[in-house]
N, CA, C and O atoms as a GROMACS GRO file, in nm:
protein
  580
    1UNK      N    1   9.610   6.312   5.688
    1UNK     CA    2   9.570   6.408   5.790
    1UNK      C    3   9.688   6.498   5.828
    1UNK      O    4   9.679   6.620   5.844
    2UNK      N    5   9.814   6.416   5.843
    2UNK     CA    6   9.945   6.538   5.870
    2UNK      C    7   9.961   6.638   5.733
    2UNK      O    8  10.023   6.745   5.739
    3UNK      N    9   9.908   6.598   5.633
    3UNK     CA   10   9.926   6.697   5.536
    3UNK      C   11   9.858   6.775   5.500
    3UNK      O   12   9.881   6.853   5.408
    4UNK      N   13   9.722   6.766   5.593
    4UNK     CA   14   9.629   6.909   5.542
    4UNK      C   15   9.627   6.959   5.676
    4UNK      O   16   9.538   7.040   5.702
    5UNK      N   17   9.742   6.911   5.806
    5UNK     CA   18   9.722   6.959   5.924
    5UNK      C   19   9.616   6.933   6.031
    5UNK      O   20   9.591   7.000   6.131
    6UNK      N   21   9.576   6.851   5.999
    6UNK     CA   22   9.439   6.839   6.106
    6UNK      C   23   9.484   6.750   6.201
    6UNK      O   24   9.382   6.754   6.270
    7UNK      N   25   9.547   6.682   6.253
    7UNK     CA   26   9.633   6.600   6.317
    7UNK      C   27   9.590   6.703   6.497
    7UNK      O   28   9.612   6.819   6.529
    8UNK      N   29   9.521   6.584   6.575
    8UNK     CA   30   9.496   6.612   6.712
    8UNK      C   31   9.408   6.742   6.705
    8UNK      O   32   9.427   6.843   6.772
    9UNK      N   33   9.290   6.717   6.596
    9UNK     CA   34   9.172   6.761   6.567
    9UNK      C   35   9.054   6.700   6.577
    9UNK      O   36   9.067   6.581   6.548
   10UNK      N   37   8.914   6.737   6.613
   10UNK     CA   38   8.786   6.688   6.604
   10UNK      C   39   8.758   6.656   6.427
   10UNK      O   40   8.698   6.560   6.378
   11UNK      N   41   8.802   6.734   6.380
   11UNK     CA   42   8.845   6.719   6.223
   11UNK      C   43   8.856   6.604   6.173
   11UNK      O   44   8.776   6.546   6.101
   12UNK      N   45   8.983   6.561   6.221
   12UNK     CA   46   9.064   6.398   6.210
   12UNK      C   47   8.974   6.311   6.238
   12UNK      O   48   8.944   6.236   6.145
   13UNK      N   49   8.918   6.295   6.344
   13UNK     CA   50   8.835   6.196   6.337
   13UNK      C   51   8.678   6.188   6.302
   13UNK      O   52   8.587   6.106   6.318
   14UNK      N   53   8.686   6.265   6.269
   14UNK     CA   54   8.537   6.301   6.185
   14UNK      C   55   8.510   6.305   6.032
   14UNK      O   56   8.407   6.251   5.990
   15UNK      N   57   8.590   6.362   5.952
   15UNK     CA   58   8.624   6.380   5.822
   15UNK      C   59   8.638   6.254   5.705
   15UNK      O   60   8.579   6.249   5.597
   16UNK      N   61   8.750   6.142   5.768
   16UNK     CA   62   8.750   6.010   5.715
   16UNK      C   63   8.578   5.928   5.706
   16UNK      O   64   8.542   5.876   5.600
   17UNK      N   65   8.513   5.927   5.794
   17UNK     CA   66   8.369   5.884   5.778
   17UNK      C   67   8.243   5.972   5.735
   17UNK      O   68   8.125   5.944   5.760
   18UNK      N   69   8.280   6.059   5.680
   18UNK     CA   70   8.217   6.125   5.642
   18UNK      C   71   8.177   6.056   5.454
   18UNK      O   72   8.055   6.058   5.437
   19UNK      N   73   8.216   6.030   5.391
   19UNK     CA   74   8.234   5.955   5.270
   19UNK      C   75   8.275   5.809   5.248
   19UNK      O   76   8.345   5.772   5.154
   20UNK      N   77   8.220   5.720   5.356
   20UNK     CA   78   8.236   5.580   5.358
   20UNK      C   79   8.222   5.532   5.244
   20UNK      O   80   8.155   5.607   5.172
   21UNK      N   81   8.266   5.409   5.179
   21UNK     CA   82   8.214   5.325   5.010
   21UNK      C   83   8.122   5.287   5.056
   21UNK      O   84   8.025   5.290   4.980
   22UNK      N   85   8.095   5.232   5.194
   22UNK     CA   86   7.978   5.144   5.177
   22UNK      C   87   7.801   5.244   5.236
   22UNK      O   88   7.689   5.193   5.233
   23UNK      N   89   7.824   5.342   5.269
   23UNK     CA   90   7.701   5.458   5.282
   23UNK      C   91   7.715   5.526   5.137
   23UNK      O   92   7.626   5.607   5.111
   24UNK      N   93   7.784   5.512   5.068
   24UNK     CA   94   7.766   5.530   4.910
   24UNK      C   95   7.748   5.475   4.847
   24UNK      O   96   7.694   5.507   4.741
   25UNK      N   97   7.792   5.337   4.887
   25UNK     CA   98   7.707   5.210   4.805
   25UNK      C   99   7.547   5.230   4.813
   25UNK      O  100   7.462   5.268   4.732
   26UNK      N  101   7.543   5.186   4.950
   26UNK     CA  102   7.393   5.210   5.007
   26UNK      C  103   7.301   5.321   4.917
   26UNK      O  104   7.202   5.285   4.854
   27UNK      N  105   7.352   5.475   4.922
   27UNK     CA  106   7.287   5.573   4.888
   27UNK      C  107   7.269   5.526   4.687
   27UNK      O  108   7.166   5.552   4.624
   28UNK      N  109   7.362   5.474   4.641
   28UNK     CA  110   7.356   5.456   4.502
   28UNK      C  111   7.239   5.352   4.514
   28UNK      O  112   7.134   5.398   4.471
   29UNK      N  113   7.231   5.243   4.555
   29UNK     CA  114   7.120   5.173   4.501
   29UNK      C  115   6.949   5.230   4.579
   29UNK      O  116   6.829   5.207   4.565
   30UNK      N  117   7.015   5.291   4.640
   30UNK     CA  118   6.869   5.321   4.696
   30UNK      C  119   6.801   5.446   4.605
   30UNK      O  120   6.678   5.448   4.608
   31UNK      N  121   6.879   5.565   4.512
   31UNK     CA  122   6.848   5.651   4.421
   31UNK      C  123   6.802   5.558   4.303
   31UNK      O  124   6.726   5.585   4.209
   32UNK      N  125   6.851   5.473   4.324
   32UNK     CA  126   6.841   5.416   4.162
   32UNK      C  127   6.692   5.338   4.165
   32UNK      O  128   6.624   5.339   4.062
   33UNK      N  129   6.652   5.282   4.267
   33UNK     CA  130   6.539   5.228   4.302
   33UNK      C  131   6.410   5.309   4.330
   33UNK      O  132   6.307   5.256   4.370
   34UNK      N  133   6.424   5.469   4.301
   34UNK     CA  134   6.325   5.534   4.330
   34UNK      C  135   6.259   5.545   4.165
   34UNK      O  136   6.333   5.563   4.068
   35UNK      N  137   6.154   5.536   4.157
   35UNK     CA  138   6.092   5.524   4.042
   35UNK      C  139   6.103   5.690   3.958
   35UNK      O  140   6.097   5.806   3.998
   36UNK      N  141   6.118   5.632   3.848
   36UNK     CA  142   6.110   5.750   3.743
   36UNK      C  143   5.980   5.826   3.753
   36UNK      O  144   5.959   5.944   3.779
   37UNK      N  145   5.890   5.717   3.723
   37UNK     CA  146   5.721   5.838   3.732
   37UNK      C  147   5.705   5.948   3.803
   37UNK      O  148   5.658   6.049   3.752
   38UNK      N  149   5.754   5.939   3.963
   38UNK     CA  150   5.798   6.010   4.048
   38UNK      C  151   5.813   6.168   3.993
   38UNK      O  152   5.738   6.264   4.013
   39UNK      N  153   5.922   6.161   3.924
   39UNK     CA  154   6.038   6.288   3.865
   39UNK      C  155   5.950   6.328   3.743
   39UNK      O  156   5.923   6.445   3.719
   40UNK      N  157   5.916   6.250   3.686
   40UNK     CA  158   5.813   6.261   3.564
   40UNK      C  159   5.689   6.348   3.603
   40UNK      O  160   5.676   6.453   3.541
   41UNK      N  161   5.568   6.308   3.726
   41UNK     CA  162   5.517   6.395   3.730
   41UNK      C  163   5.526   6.470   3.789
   41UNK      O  164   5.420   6.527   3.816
   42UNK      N  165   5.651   6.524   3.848
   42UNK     CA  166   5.704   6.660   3.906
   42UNK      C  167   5.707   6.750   3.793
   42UNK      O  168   5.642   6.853   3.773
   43UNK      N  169   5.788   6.698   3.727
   43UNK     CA  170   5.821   6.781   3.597
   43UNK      C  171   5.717   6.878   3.488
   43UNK      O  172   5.724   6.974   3.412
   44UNK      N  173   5.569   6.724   3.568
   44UNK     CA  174   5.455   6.815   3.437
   44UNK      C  175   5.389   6.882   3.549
   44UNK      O  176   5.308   6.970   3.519
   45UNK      N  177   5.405   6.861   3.654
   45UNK     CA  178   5.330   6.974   3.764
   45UNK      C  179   5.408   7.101   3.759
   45UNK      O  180   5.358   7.198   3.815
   46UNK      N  181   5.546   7.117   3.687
   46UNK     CA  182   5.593   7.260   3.690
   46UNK      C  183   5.716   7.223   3.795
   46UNK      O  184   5.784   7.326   3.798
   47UNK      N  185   5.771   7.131   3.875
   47UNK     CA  186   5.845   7.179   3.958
   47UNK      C  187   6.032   7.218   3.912
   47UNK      O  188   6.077   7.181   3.804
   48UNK      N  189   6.090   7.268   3.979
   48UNK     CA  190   6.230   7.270   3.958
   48UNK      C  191   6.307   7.164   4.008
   48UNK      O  192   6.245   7.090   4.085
   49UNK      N  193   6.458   7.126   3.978
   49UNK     CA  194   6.515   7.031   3.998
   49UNK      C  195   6.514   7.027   4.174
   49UNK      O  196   6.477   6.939   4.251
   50UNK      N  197   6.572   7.162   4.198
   50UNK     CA  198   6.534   7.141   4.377
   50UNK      C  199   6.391   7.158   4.448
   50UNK      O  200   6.371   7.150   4.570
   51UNK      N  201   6.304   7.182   4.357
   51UNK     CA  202   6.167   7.142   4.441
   51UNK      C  203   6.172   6.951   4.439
   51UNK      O  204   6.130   6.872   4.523
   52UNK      N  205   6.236   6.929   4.317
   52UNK     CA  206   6.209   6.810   4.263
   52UNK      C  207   6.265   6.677   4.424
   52UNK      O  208   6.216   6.587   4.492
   53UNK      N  209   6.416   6.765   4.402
   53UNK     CA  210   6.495   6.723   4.544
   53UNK      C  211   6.450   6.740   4.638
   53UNK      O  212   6.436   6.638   4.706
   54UNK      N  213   6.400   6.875   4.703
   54UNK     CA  214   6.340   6.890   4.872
   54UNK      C  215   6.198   6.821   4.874
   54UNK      O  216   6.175   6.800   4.993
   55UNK      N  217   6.118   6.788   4.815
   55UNK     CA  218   5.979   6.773   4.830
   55UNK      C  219   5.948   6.599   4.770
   55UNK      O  220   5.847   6.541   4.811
   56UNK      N  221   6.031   6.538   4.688
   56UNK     CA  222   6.035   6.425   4.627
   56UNK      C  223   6.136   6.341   4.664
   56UNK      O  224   6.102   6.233   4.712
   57UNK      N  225   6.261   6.367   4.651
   57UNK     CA  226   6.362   6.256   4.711
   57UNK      C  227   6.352   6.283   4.827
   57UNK      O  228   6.291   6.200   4.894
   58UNK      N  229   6.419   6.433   4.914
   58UNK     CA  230   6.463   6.406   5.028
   58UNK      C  231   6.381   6.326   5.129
   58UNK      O  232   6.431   6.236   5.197
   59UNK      N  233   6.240   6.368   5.135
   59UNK     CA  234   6.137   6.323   5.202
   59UNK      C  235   6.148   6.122   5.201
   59UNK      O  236   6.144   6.063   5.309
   60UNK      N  237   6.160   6.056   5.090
   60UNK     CA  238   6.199   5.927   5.064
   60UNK      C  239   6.301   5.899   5.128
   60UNK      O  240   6.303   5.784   5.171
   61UNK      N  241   6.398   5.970   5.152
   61UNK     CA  242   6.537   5.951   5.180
   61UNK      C  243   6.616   5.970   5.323
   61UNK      O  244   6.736   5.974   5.352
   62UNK      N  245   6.480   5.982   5.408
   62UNK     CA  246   6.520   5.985   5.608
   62UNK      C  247   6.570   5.850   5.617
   62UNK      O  248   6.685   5.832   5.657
   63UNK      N  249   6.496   5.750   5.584
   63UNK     CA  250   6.510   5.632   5.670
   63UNK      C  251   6.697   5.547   5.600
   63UNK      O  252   6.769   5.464   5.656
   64UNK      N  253   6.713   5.621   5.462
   64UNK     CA  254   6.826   5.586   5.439
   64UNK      C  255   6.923   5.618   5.454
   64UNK      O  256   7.025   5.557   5.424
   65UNK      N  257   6.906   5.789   5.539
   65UNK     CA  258   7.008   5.881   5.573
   65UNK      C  259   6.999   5.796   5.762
   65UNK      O  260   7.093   5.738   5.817
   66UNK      N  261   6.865   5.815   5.818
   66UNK     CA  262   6.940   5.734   5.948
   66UNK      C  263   7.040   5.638   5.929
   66UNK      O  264   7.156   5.631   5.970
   67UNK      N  265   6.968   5.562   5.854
   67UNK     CA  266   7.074   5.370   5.835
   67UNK      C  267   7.213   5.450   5.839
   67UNK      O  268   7.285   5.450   5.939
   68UNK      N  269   7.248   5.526   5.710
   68UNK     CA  270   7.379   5.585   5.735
   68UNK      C  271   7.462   5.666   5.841
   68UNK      O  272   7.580   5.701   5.849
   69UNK      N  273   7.368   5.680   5.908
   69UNK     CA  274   7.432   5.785   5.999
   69UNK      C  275   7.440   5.722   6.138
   69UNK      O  276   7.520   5.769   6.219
   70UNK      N  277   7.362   5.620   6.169
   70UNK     CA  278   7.361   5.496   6.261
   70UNK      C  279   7.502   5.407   6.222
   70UNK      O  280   7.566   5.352   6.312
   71UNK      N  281   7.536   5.401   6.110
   71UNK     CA  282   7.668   5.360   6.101
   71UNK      C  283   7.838   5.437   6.129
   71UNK      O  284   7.948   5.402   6.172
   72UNK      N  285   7.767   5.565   6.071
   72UNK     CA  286   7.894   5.633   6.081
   72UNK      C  287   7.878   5.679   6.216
   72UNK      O  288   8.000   5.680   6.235
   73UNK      N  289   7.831   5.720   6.331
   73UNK     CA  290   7.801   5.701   6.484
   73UNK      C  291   7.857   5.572   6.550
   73UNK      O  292   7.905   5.582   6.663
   74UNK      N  293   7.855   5.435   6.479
   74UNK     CA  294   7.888   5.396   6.518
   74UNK      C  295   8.037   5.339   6.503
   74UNK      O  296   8.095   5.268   6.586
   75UNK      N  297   8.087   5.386   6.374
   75UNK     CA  298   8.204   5.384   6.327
   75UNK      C  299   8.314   5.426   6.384
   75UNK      O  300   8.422   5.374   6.413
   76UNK      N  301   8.258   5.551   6.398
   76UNK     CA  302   8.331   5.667   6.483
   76UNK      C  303   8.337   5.711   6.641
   76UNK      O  304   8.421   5.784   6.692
   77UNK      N  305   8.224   5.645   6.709
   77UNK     CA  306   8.249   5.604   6.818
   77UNK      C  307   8.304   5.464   6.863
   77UNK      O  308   8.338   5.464   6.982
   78UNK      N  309   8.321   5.334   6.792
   78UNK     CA  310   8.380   5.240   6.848
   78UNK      C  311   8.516   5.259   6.786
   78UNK      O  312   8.589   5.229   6.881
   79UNK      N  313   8.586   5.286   6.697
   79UNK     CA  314   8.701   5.312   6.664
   79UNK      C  315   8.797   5.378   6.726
   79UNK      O  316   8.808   5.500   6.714
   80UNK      N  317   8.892   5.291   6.814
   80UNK     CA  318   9.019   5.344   6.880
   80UNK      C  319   9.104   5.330   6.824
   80UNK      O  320   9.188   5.414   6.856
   81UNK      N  321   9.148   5.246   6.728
   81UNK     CA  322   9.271   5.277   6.606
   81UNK      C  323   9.338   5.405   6.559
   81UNK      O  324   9.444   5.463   6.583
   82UNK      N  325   9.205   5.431   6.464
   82UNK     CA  326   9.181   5.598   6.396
   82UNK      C  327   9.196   5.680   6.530
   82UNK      O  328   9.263   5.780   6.507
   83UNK      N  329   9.154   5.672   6.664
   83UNK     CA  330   9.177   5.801   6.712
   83UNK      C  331   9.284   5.750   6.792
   83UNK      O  332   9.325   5.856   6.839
   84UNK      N  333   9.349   5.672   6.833
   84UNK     CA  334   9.498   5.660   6.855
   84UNK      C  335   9.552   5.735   6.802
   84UNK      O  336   9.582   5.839   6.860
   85UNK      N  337   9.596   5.708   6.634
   85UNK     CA  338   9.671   5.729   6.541
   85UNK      C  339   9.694   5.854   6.481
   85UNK      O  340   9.798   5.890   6.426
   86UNK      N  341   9.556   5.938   6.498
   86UNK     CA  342   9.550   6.069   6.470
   86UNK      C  343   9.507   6.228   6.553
   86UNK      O  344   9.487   6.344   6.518
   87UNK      N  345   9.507   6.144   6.691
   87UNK     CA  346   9.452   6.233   6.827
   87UNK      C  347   9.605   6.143   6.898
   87UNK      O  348   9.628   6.025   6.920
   88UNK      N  349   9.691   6.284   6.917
   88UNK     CA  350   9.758   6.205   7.044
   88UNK      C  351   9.778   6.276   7.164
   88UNK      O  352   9.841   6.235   7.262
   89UNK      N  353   9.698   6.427   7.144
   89UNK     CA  354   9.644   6.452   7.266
   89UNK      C  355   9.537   6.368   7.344
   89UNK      O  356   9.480   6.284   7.273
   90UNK      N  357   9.501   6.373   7.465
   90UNK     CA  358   9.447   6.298   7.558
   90UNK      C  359   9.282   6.391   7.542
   90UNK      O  360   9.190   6.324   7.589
   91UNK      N  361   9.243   6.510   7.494
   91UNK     CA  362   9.153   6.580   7.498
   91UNK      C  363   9.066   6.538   7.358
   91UNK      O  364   8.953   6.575   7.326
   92UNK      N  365   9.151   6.458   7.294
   92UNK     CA  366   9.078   6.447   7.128
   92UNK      C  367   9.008   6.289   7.128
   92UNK      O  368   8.926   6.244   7.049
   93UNK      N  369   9.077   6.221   7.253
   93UNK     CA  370   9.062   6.038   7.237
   93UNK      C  371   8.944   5.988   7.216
   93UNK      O  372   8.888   6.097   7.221
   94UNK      N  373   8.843   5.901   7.192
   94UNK     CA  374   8.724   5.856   7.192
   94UNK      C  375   8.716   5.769   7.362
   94UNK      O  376   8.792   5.770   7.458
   95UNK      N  377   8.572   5.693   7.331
   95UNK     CA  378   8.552   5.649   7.470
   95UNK      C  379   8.626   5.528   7.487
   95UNK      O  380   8.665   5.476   7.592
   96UNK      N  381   8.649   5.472   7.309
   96UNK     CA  382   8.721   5.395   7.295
   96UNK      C  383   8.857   5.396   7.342
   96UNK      O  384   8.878   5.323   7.438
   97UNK      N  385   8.957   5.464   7.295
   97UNK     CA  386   9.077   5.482   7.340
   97UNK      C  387   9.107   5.455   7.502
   97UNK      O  388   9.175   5.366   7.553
   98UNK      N  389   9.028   5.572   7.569
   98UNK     CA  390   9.069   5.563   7.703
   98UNK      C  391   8.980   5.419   7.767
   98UNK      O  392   9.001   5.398   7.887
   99UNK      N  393   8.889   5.327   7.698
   99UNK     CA  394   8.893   5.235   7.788
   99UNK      C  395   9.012   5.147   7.734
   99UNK      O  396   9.067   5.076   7.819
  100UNK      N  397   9.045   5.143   7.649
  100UNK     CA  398   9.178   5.050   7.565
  100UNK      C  399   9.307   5.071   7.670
  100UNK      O  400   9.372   4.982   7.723
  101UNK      N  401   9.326   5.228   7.684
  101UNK     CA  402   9.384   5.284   7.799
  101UNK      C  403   9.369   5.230   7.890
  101UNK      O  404   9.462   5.156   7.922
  102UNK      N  405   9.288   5.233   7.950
  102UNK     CA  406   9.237   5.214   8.092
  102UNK      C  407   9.235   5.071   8.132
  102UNK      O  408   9.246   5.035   8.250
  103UNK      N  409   9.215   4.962   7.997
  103UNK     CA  410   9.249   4.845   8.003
  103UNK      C  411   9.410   4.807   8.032
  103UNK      O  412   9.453   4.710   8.094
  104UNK      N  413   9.478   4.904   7.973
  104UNK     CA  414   9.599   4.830   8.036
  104UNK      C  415   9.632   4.811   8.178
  104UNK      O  416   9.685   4.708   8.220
  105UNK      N  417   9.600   4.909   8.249
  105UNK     CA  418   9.637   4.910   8.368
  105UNK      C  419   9.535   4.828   8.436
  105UNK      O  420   9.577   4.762   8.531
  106UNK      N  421   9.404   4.818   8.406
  106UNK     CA  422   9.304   4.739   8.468
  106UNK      C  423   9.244   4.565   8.430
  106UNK      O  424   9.149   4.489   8.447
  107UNK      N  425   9.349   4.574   8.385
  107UNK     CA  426   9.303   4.402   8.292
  107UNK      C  427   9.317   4.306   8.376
  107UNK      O  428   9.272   4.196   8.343
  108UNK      N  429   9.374   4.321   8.490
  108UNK     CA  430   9.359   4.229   8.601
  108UNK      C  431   9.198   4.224   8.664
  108UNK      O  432   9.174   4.148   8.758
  109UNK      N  433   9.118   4.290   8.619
  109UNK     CA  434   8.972   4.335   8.656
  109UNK      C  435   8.902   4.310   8.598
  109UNK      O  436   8.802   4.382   8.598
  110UNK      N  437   8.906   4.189   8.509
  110UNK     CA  438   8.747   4.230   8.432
  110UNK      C  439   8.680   4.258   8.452
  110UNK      O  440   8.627   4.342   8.380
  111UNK      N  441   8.611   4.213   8.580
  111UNK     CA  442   8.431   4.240   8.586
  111UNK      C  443   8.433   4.391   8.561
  111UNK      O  444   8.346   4.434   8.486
  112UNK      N  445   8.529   4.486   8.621
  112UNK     CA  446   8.559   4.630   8.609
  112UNK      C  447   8.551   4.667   8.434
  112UNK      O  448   8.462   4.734   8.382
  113UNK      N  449   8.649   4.614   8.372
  113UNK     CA  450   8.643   4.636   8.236
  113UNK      C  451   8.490   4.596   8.200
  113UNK      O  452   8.437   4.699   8.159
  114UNK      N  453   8.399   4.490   8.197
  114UNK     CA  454   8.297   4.450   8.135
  114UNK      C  455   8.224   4.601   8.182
  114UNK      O  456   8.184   4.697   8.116
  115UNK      N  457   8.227   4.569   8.338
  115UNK     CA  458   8.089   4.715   8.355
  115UNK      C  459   8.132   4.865   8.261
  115UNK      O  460   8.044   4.933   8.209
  116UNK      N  461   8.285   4.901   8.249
  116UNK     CA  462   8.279   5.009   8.156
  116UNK      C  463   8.258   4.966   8.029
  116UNK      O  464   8.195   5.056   7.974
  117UNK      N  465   8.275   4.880   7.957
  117UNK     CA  466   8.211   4.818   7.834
  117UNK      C  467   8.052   4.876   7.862
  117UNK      O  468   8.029   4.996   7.852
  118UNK      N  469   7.987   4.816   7.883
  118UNK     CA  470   7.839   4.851   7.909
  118UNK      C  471   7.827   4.968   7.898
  118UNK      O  472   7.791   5.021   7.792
  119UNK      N  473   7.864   5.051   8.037
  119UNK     CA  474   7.838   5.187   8.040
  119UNK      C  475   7.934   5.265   7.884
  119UNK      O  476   7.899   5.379   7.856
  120UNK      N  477   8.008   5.221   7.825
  120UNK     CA  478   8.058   5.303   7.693
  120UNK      C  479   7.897   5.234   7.605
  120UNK      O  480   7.803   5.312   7.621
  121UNK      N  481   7.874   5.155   7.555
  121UNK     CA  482   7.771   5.140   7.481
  121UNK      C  483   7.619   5.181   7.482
  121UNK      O  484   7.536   5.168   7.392
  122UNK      N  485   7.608   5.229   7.598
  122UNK     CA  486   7.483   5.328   7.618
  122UNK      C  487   7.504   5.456   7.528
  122UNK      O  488   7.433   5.540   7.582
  123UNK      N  489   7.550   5.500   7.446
  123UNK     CA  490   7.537   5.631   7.378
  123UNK      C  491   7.516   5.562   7.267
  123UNK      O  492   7.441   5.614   7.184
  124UNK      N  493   7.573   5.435   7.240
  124UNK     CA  494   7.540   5.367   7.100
  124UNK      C  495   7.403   5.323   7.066
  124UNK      O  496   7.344   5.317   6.958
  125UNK      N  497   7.368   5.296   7.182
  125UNK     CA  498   7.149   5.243   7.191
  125UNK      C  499   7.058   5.327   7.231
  125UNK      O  500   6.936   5.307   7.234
  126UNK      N  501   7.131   5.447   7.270
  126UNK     CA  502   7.081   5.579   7.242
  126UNK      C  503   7.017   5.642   7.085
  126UNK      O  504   6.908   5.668   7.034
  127UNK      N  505   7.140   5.644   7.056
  127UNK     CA  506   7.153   5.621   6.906
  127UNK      C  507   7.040   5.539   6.814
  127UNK      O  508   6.963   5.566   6.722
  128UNK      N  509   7.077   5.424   6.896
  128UNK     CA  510   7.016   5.379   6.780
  128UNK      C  511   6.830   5.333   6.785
  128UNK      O  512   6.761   5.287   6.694
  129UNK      N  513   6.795   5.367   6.922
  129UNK     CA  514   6.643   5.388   6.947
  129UNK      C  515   6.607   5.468   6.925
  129UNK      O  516   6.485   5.483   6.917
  130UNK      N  517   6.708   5.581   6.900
  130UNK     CA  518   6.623   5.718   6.841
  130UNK      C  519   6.613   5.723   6.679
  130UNK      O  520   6.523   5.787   6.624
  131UNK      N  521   6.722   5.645   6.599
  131UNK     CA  522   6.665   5.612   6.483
  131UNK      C  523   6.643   5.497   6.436
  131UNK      O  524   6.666   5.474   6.318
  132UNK      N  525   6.570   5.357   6.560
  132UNK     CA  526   6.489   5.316   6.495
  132UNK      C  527   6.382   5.322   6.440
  132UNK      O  528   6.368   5.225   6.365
  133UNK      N  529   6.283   5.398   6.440
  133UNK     CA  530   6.167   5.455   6.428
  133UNK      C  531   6.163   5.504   6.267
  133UNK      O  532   6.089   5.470   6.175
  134UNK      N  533   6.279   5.600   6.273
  134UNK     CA  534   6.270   5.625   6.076
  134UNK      C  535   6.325   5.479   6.012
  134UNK      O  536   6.278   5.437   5.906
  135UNK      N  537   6.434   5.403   6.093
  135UNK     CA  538   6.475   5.338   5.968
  135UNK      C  539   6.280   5.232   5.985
  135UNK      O  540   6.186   5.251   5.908
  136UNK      N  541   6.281   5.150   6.086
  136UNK     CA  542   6.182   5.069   6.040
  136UNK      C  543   6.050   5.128   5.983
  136UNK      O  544   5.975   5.048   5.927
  137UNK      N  545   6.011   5.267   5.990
  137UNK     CA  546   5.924   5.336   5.898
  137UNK      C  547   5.946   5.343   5.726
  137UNK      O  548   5.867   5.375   5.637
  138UNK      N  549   6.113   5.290   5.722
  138UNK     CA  550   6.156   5.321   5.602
  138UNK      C  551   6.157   5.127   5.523
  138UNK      O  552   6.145   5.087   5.408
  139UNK      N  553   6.170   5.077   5.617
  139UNK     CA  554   6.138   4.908   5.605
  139UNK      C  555   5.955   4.892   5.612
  139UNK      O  556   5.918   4.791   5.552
  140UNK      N  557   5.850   4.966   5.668
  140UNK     CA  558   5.720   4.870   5.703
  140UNK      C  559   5.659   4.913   5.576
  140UNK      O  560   5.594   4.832   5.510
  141UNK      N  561   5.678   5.071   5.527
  141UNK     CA  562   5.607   5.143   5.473
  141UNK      C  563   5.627   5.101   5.322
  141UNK      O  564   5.520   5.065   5.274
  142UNK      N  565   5.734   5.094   5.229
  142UNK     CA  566   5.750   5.061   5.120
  142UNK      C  567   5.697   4.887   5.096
  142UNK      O  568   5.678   4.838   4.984
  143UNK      N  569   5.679   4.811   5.229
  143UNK     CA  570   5.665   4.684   5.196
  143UNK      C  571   5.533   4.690   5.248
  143UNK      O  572   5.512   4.590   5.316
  144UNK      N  573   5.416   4.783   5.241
  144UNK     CA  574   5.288   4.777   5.244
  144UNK      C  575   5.214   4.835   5.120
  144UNK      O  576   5.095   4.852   5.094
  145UNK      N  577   5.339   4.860   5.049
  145UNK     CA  578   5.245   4.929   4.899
  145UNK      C  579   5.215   4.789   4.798
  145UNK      O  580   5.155   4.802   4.691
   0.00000   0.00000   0.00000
């Protein structure tokens, strides 16, 4: 990050999760599991490779893009390491950081620390009630064919 400059950027901490191994793991076996016939009778209906893509995969491919993106949301919001390390302005920190922060001086407090615990994890079940709906559409639906 100091060498392409992005250092105490929205950049910095966004960029590294953008290409996780394991949301590429994910995305590889889940392409590979889409049936050939599929592409086959695209092909004799006339379509092009990107009709083939917008109208045939992508449509298959919500409930595996939530899963991924429910991770990297959550990657990138619980991670105070990464934005320590590469935000050392106070304007770039996550919610993480400043309660890590905020723990030092307040650790004589738990019950204080637990209630901001809580209140930081409400954007995370935000999150993730708004895409439960595609992912378990993407779990009920293939296991009713």
């Amino acid at each position: 990050m100091r060498d392409l400059h992005l250092l105490n950027s929205f950049a910095a901490l966004v960029l590294p999760g953008l290409a996780s191994g394991m949301s590429i793991f994910i995305l590889k076996g889940f392409f590979d599991g889409i049936p050939r016939e599929l592409y086959e009778a695209a092909t004799i209906d006339g379509a092009s490779e990107w009709q083939m893509f917008l109208r045939v995969t992508l449509p298959m491919t919500t409930p595996i893009l939530a899963v991924n993106s429910l991770y990297a949301f959550i990657a990138a919001y619980g991670s105070w390491e990464w934005a320590l390390l590469v935000c050392q302005k106070k304007e770039y920190w996550t919610i993480s950081v400043w309660l890590y922060q905020w723990g030092m001086t307040m650790g004589h407090l738990p019950w204080i620390m637990m209630a901001a615990f809580v209140f930081a994890s409400i954007p995370t079940a935000i999150v993730f009630i708004s895409c439960q709906k595609v992912i378990l559409r993407g779990i009920v639906i293939p296991s009713m064919k």
